[in-house]
Residue, then its C-alpha position, 0 to 999 in steps of 0.5 A: x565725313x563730307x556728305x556723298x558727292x561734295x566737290x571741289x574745284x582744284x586749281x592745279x597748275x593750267x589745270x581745272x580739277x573737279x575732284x568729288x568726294x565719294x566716300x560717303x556714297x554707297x555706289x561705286x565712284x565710276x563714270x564707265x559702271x556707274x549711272x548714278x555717278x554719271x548723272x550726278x557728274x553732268x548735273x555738277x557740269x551743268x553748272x561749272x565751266x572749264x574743267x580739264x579733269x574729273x577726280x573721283x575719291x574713294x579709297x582711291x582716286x579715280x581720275x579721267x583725263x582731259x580727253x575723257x573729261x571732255x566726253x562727258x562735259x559734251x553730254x552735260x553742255x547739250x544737256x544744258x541746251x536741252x532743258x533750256x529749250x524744253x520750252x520750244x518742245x511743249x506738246x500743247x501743239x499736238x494735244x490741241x490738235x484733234x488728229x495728234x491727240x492720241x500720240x501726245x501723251x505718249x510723245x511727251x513721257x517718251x522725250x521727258x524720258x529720253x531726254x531729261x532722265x535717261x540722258x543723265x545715267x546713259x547718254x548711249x541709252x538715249x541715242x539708242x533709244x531715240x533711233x529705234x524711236x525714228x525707225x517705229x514712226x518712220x514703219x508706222x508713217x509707212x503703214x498709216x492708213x488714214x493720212x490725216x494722223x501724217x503731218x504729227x508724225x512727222x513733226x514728231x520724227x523731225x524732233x527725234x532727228x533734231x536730238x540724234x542729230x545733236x548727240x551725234x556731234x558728241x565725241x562719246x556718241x562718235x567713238x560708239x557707234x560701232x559697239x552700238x548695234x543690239x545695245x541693251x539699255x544697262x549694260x555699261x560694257x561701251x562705257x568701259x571700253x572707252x572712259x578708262x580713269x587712272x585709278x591710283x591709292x589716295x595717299x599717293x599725289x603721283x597718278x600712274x595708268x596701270x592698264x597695257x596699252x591696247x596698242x602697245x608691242x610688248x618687247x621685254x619684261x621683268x621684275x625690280x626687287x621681286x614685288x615691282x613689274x617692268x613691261x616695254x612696248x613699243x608701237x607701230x606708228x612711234x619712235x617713242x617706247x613706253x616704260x610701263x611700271x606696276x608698283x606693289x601699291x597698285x597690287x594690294x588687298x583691300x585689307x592692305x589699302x584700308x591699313x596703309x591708309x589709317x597708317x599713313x593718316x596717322x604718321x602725317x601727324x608727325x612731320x619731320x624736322x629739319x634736324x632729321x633730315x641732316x641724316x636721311x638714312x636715319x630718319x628712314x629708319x626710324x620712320x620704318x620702325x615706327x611705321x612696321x609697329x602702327x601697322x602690326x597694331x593696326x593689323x591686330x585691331x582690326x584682325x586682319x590675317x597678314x604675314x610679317x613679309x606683307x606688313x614689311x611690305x607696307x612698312x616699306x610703301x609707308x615710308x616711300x610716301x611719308x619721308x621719301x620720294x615716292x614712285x621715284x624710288x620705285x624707278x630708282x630701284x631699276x639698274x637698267x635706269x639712267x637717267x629720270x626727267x619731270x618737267x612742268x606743268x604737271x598732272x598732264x605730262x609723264x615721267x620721262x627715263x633713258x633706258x640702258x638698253x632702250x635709251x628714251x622712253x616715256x613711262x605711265x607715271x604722271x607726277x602732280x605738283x603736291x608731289x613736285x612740291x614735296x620732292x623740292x621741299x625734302x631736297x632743300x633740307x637734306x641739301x641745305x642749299x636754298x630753291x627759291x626766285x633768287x636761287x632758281x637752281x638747286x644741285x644736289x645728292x640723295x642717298x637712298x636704300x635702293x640707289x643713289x642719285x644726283x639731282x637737279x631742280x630748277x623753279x620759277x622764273x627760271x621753270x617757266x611753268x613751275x618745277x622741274x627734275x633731273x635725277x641721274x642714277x649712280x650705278x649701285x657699284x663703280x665702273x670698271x674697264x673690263x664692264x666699259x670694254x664688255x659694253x665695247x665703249x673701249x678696247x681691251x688695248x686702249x684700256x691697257x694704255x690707261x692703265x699704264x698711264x694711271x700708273x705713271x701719274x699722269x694727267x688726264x680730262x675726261x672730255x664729252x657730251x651731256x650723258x656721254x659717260x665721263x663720271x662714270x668713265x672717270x669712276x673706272x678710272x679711281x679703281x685703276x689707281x693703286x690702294x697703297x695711294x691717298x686719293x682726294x675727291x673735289x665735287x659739287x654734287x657727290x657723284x664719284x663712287x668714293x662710299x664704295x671705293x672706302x669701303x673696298x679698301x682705298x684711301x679716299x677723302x671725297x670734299x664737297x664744294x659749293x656749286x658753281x650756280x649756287x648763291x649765298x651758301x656756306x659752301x667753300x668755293x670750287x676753286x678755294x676747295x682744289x688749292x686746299x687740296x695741296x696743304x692735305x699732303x701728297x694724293x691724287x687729286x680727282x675733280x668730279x667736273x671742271x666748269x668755271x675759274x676752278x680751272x685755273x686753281x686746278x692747273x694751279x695745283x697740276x703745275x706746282x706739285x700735284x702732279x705726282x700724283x694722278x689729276x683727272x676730271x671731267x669737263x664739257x667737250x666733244x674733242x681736244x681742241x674743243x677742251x683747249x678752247x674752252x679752258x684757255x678762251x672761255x674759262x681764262x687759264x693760261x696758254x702755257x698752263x694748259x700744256x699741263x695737261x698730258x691726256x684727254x679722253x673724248x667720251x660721245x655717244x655715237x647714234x645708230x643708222x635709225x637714230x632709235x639708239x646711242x651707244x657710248x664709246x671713247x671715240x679719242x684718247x689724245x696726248x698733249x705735247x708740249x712743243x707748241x707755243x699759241x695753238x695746239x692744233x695748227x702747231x701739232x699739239x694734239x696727237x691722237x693715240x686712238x682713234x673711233x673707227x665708225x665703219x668697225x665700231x671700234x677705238x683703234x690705236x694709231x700709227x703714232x702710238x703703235x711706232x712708239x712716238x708718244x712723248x708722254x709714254x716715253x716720259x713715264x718710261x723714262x722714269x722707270x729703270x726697265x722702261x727706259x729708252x725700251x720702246x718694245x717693254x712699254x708696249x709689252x706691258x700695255x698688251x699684258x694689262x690689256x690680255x689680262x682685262x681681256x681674259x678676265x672678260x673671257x672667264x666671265x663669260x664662259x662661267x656666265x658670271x659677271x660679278x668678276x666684271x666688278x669693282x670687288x674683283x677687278x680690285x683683287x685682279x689689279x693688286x695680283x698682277x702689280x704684286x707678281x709684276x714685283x715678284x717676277x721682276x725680282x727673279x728674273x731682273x726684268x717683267x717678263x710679261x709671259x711669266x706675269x700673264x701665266x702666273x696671275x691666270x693661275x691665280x685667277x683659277x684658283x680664286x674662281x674655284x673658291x669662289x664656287x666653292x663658297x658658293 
């Protein structure tokens, strides 16, 4: 064990780090209680320069940030200055003067006091003391008598001024003085109420400040797995809120610290390979299992008292920090989470998240590059694609317990500062209409239009802004296709819910492509992956995102046969014709090719009047026909079928569609015997799929249950009414729609009481 006090500097990105091991000392590692530490903090300044940061160990890290470290490096500075000039402050002057004699004994042990000894321990002790030493001369120079003793007080009181006046430049002398009438020298109360050290396990890198902010609003607060805390504030003169999250491992007893902390020394031994990281899922559990049975050994050896719930606990925090991501973990277990951004230089900047209900906040999470360092390490095994100068983009997946999340890092040259992530948050089940029209992003009717053009095979991009919603829009769209049809996935990160669509019934092969930043991977390329596509037999074709020349092989596949089938995907856009600009101009398919497209989909956030939220809506649903020759605006190639009306903050159905002039609903009903020519039963069964999406809503709400809003169950609504549309067409030789809609909310009646029931 290292001697008490042995320090390090660290260099740690643009960072200074002082970091002194104190496990061997037997007082407390804390400038704010301790005086021994804080003297033996300024000594060490007093010989190092430029730190921006001072780290405490023991057990945990106590660090200060650089505001606070500047505090305390003033202090040691004049200091410094002092006993360099102690010199210039000899009393040899007074006790050679015969009238000062009798003071200089005194003078002398006081500033040798004052200013070389308790200085060290309690800076706000020696301001202190100094003042109530100029007040004693200047009553005492006020009373003298005998006027030959004045010219030594005052020198005197001149040098006690020349040392107020110098610890009053300080920052920690400046904050203090409104605490500091009637201080007692000990008492470190001023001390904790302004150096407030980030105080963390020392087996985590990232550092998390666990107290409220003393100016913070709080405005919601919950829990995450029933052992993590959620606090949003918000503050009086910010636009900024604060994510404030409390972890279990901040939350745990001493005896739980000392276990986890033998247990993780020990499982850091056993490095996993890179074969183990082919299978995450299992590594994790093996890692659990091996981690659950040191902790109980531990826990016997020592003879701890502690239930099977606290070391599962352990077990869980254990394997977060050996295999796994740490806090991001953490934040990933939270639905209401979007989005998660670390950016470079690290050990400064927090995490940052988007927020379902209070979009952008920051958080009291602050990443450090060991940990970066780590995170970059695990996503290249479990990916298998390289981060490095030469591939300065990595994209990928990660399947977690809690979640799972696509991630992009970017590093140097690129990262100018070093590494940085983006991890966006998959809903743990997939989207649904009914859930997009509970969240208003659409209408009840406009969901019905793309039911019925789902169910006509049509062809549809889901255009939008970065975080608009388009894969989570094109996932409700996979649930919306009938399980009886193969469907096949292309993507260059996972991010559709195909696990969840397989395991709910649906014929689904999800493929994998290499990304279109990607270099040097055995990854088949995009385009190559969507022409394999058409030899693996009649399916509906889905792309995650079309971003480069795999347009042209999807417009390939569209044209040749596909599209009897569904095709659909997403691409970056924020209108129609900005689609068409950037398939045709910037990606090279032909003009003619693009007529292969039936629908687009706009998807854009739309900002409140404050700018302080966005919300998501489908703000177009346009077709394309396909009687123009060059350019689809001026030749009146788009046609909108909704419309987002921002004054009713609602997706309205156009003139045009509500008339009947849509070529692509007339096509699909062209080749449905009922439909044909029968513009009247195409919009009855449009408003039937739309009032069932509706009534379903309507039922969930007035039960207060909103697991009939999801996938599970929005599967079983959808396979009823296509098994009574079959039903009623059968009797009565056509889709009565109210013979439909009454049957299914019977249905839906039934299967609501058996599910109480189950209940």
């Amino acid at each position: 064990m290292a001697e008490c006090f042995h320090y390090d500097i660290v260099r740690e990105g643009e960072e200074n780090i002082l970091r002194v091991d104190c496990e061997s000392c037997t007082f407390l590692p804390s400038l704010e209680d301790s005086p021994m530490t804080m003297s033996k903090t300024i000594d060490i300044l007093t010989e190092i320069t430029s730190i921006s940061r001072l780290v405490f160990v023991q057990k945990r890290d106590y660090e200060y940030d650089y505001y606070q470290t500047q505090m305390i490096i003033e202090i040691s500075t004049l200091y410094k200055k002092i006993m360099k000039e102690r010199a210039t402050f000899s009393f040899d002057a007074f006790a050679a003067d015969p009238n000062c004699t009798r003071f200089a004994s005194r003078w002398h042990s006081e500033i040798q006091y004052l200013m070389l000894r308790l200085m060290k321990n309690d800076p706000l002790g020696t301001y202190v003391e100094l003042k109530r030493a100029e007040r004693r001369e200047k009553i005492a120079l006020d009373t003298l008598t005998d006027s030959k003793y004045q010219g030594c007080i005052q020198k005197y009181i001149q040098l006690l001024n020349y040392f107020i006046a110098q610890l009053e430049k300080t920052r920690l002398i400046t904050i203090s003085k409104p605490f500091l009438p009637g201080y007692k020298l000990g008492d470190r109360e001023i001390y904790r109420k302004i150096l407030t050290p980030v105080i963390k396990p020392d087996f985590m890198f990232t550092k998390l400040q666990a107290q409220f902010p003393a100016d913070g609003i709080e405005i919601d607060s919950y829990e995450i797995n029933d052992d993590t805390d959620v606090t949003i504030f918000k503050f009086k003169d910010s636009v900024r809120y604060l994510y404030h999250l409390m972890p279990p491992e901040f939350k745990l007893e001493e005896e739980e610290y000392e276990v986890l902390d033998l247990a993780r020394k020990i499982m850091t031994e056993h490095k996993p390979k890179k074969s183990e990281f082919v299978d995450p899922e299992r590594m994790r559990e093996v890692f659990y299992n091996v981690g659950r049975d040191l902790i109980e050994e531990l826990v016997n050896y020592r003879h701890f008292q502690m239930s099977d719930k606290e070391m599962d606990k352990l077990a869980n925090i254990l394997v977060r920090y050996t295999v796994g991501f740490g806090l991001i973990e953490v934040l990933l277990g939270d639905e209401k989470i979007q989005d998660i951004s670390v950016n470079s230089p690290y050990g400064q900047i927090p995490i940052f998240i988007v927020h379902g209900e209070f979009d952008d906040c920051y958080t009291n999470i602050i990443p450090t590059r060991a940990e970066a360092d780590s995170w970059a390490s695990k996503l290249r095994l479990i990916s298998g694609r390289p981060l490095d100068e030469a591939n300065q983009i990595l994209d990928t997946e990660i399947e977690l317990p809690m979640a799972s999340a696509r991630v992009s890092v970017i590093t140097e040259p690129l990262g100018p500062s070093g590494l940085a992530f983006s991890f966006r948050r998959h809903r743990d089940k997939p989207w649904t209409l009914p859930l997009f029209i509970k969240q208003k992003m659409l209408t009840p009717l406009a969901a019905g239009a793309l039911s019925f053009i789902i169910d006509g095979t049509r062809t549809m991009l889901i255009a939008g802004t970065r975080s608009s919603g388009k894969s989570s829009f094109l996932g409700s769209l996979l649930v919306e296709i009938m399980r009886r049809y193969r469907i096949l996935t292309i993507e260059d990160t996972l991010e559709l819910p195909t696990t969840s669509l397989r395991k709910l019934g649906f014929n689904i092969q999800p493929m994998k492509v290499a990304s279109a930043l990607a270099h040097g991977t055995s990854e088949m390329p995009a385009a190559d992956g969507i022409r394999a596509t058409l030899r693996l037999g009649d399916s509906a074709l889905i792309v995650g995102e079309v971003r480069s020349t795999e347009a042209v092989a999807l417009y390939e596949a569209m044209r040749i046969g596909a599209a009897a089938n569904v095709v659909a995907g997403t691409i970056h856009s924020d209108s129609p014709y900005g689609v068409f600009d950037r398939v045709v101009n910037d990606i090279g398919v032909p003009t003619t090719s693009f007529k292969a497209t039936d629908i687009i989909i706009v998807a854009n956030p739309v900002k409140s009047a404050s700018g302080m939220k966005k919300l998501r809506r489908i703000t177009q649903i346009t077709e394309v026909r396909k009687t123009w020759e060059k350019d689809p605006m001026t030749e009146g190639g788009f046609m909108d079928l909704f419309k987002y009306d921002a004054k009713k903050d609602t997706l309205e159905p156009t003139s045009d569609l509500i008339n009947g002039d849509s070529e692509i609903l007339k096509t699909i009903a062209g080749n449905i015997k009922e439909f044909a020519g029968n513009w009247d039963a195409v919009w009855d069964n449009i408003q039937l799929r739309a009032k069932i999406k509706e009534t379903l809503i309507k039922y969930s709400d007035d039960l207060n249950n909103p697991d009939i809003l999801e996938a599970p169950f929005v599967i079983k609504c959808n396979d009823t009414y296509h098994n009574l549309c079959d039903v009623v067409h059968g009797e009565a030789g056509f889709l009565d729609p109210e013979k439909i809609f009454f049957r299914w909310e019977n249905w839906l009646k039934k299967e609501l009481k058996k599910k109480d029931a189950e209940l």
